[in-house]
N, C-alpha and C positions, 0 to 999 in steps of 0.2 A: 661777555666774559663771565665763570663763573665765579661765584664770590668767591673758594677760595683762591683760586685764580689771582685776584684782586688781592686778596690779604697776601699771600707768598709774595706777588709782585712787592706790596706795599713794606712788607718784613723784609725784603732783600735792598730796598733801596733806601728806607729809612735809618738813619744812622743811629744807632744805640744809645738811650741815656745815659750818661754817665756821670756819677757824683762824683768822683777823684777828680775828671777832667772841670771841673762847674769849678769843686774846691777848689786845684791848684791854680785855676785862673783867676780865684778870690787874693788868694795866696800873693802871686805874683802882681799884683793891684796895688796888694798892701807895702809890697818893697816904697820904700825911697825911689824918688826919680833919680836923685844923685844916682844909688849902686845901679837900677836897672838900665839907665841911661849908657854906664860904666861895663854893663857888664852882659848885655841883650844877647851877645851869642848864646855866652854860657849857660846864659837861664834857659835857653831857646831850645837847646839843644837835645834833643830826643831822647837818649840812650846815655846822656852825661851825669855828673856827680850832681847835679840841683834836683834834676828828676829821680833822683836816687833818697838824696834827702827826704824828698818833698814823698814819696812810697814813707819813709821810716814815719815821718809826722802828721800821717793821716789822720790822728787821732785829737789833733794840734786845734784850736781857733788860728782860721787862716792869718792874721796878725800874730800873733804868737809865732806860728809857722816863718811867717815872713822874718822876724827879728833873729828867730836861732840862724836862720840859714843864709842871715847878713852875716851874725857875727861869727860862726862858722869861719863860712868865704874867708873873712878877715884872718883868722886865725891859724884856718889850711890852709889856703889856696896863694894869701898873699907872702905869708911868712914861711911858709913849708917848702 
């Protein structure tokens, strides 16, 4: 095969690096067992208001990140 061959092959099937996806899976680490235990959909969920957060606080130390979007949850999700 010819190397670019190989490389297109190797660029089409290697999955992209990504720092948001490294970060928010720091992020979601840092939760509490209680709330993640409590709460694994919601975080899980693709297209949902935690993955929305978690776009706004990219800027965040993923502990930092983790504590706004506990107390958040608490704040909208459980009382709202």
């Amino acid at each position: 095969m010819e190397n670019w061959k190989i490389s297109l092959d190797k660029y089409l099937t290697t999955e992209p690096y990504s720092d948001f996806d490294n970060w928010s899976e720091q992020v979601i680490e840092a939760f509490t067992n209680n709330f993640f235990d409590s709460n694994e959909d919601w975080i899980m969920e693709y297209d949902g208001l935690c993955n929305k957060w978690l776009i706004k606080l990219i800027n965040k130390k993923p502990k930092q990140a983790a504590i706004i979007i506990e107390r958040a949850f608490k704040i909208f999700c459980l009382h709202g």
